[in-house]
C-alpha positions as CSV (number, residue, x, y, z in Angstrom):
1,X,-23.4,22.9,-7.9
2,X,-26.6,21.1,-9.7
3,X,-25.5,17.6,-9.5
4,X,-27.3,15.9,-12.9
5,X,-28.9,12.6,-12.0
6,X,-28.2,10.5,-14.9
7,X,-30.4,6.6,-15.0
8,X,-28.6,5.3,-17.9
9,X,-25.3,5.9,-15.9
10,X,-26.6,4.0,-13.1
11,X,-28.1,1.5,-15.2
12,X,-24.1,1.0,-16.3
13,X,-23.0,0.7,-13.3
14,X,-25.1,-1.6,-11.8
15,X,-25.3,-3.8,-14.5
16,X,-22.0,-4.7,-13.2
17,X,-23.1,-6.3,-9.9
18,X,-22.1,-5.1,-6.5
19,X,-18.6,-4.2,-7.8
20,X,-16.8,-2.0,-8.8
21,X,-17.2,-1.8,-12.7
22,X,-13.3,-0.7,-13.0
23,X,-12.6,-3.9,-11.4
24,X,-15.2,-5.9,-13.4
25,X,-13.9,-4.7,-16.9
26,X,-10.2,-6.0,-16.0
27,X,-11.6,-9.5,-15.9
28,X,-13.1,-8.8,-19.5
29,X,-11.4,-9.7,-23.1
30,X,-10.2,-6.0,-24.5
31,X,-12.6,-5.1,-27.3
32,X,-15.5,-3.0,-28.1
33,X,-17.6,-4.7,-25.3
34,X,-15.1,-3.2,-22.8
35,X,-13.5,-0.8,-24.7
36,X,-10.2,-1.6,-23.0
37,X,-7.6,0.4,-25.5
38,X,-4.3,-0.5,-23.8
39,X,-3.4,-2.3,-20.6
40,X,0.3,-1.9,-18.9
41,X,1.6,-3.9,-16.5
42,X,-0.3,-1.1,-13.1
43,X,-2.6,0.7,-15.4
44,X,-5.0,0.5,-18.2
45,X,-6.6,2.9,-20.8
46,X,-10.3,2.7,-21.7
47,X,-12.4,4.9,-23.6
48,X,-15.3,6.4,-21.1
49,X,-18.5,5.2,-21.6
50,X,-19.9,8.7,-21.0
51,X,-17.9,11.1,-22.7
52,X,-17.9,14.7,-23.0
53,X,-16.6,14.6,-26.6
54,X,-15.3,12.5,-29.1
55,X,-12.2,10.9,-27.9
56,X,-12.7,10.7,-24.2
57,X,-10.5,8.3,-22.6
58,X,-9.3,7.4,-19.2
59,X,-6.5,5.7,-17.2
60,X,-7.3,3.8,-14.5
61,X,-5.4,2.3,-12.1
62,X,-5.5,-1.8,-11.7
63,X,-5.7,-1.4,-8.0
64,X,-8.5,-0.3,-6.3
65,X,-7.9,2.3,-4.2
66,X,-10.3,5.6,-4.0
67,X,-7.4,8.6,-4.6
68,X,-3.6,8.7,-6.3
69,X,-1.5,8.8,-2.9
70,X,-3.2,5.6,-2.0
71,X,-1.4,4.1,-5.4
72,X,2.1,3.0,-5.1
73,X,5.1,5.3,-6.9
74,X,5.3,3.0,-9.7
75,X,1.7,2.9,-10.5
76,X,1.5,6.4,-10.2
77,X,4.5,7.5,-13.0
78,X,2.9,4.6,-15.2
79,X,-0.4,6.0,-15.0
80,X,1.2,9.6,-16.1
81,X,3.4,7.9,-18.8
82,X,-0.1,6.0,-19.9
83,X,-1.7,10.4,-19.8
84,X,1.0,11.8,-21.9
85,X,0.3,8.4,-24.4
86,X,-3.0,9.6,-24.6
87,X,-2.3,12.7,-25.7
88,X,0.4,11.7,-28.2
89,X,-2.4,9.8,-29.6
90,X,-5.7,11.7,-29.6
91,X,-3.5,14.8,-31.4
92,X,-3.2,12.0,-33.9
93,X,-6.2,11.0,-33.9
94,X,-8.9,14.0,-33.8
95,X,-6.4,17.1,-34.0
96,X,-7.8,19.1,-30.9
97,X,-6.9,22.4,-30.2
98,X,-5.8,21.3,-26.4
99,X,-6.7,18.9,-23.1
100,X,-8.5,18.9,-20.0
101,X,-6.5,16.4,-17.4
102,X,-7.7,15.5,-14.7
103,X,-8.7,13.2,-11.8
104,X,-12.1,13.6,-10.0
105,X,-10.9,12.1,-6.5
106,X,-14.2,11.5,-3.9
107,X,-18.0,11.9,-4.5
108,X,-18.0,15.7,-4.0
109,X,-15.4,15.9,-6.9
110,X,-17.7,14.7,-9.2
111,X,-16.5,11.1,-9.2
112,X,-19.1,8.8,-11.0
113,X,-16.7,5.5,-9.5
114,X,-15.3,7.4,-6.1
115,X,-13.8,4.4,-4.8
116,X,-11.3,3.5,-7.9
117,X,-9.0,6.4,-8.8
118,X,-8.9,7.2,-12.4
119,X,-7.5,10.3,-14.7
120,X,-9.7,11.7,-17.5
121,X,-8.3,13.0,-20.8
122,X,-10.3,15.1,-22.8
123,X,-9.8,16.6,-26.3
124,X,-10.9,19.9,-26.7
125,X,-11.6,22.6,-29.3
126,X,-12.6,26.4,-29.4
127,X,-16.6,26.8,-29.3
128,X,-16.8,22.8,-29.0
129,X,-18.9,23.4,-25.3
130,X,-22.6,23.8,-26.5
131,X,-26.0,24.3,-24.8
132,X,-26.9,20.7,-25.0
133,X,-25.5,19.8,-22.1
134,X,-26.8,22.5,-19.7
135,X,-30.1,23.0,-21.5
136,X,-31.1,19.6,-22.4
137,X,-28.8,17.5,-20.6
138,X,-27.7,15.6,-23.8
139,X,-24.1,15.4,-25.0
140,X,-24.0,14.8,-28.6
141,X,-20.8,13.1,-30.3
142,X,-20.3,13.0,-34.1
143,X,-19.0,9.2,-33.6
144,X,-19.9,5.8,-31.6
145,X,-17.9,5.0,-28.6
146,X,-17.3,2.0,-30.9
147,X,-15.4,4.1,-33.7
148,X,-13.9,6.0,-31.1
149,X,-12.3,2.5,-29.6
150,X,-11.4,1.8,-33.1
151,X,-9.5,4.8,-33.8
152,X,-7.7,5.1,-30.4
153,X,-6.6,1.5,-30.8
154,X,-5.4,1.3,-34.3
155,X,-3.1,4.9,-33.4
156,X,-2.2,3.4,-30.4
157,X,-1.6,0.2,-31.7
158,X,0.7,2.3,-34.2
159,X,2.3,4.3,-32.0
């Protein structure tokens, strides 16, 4: 598997210190600067800052811990109840035709952050992978992640 080396990703993450940058965004105010859409009382909801489409959004666990059986029971069925949310809301939201779900656990996964679990929700719709991304390796998106935060948080706001 050709593993895509990415600067501006990097860039991100370092910019946030020696830490981990799911830790660092927990001690931020929710708004577009940390796109923070929802925080529970284990888990939070924030829209990824490198999506595949429009409407990309994770949960990630308050506690850092690198995989899901490391995580307590109750943070576990939050972070599912705070999955199906997203859902509920991105059908609202951008209508997609379905959802990848999923949780990239350890460096050979794929993990961009290996060492603080998080689940990936991804709206999806027939024909909507295109050549950019293996070609070019660009990913284009009709929206900023800034009008994606706003739409997420007003329907989840709503919800």
């Amino acid at each position: 598997m050709k593993r895509i080396f990415a600067p501006w990703r990097m860039k991100y993450i370092e910019s946030h210190g020696k830490g981990c940058v799911f830790c660092s965004v927990q001690k931020e105010a929710d708004g577009t600067g940390n796109l923070v859409v929802h925080r529970g009382e284990r888990a939070f909801v924030i829209v990824n800052r490198f999506p595949y489409t429009s409407g990309h959004i994770m949960v990630v666990a308050n506690a850092h811990q690198p995989s899901l059986e490391d995580l307590d029971e109750a943070t576990r069925a939050e972070m599912m109840e705070l999955v199906t949310q997203c859902v509920r809301v991105l059908r609202k939201v951008y209508r997609p035709q379905g959802f990848n779900l999923g949780a990239n656990i350890g460096e050979a996964a794929g993990a961009g952050v290996a060492g603080h679990v998080h689940m990936h929700i991804v709206p999806r719709w027939g024909g909507d992978a295109n050549f950019m991304s293996t070609v070019a390796e660009t990913r284009v998106l009709p929206e900023s992640l800034e009008e994606t935060y706003r739409r997420v948080r007003e329907k989840w706001d709503a919800d």
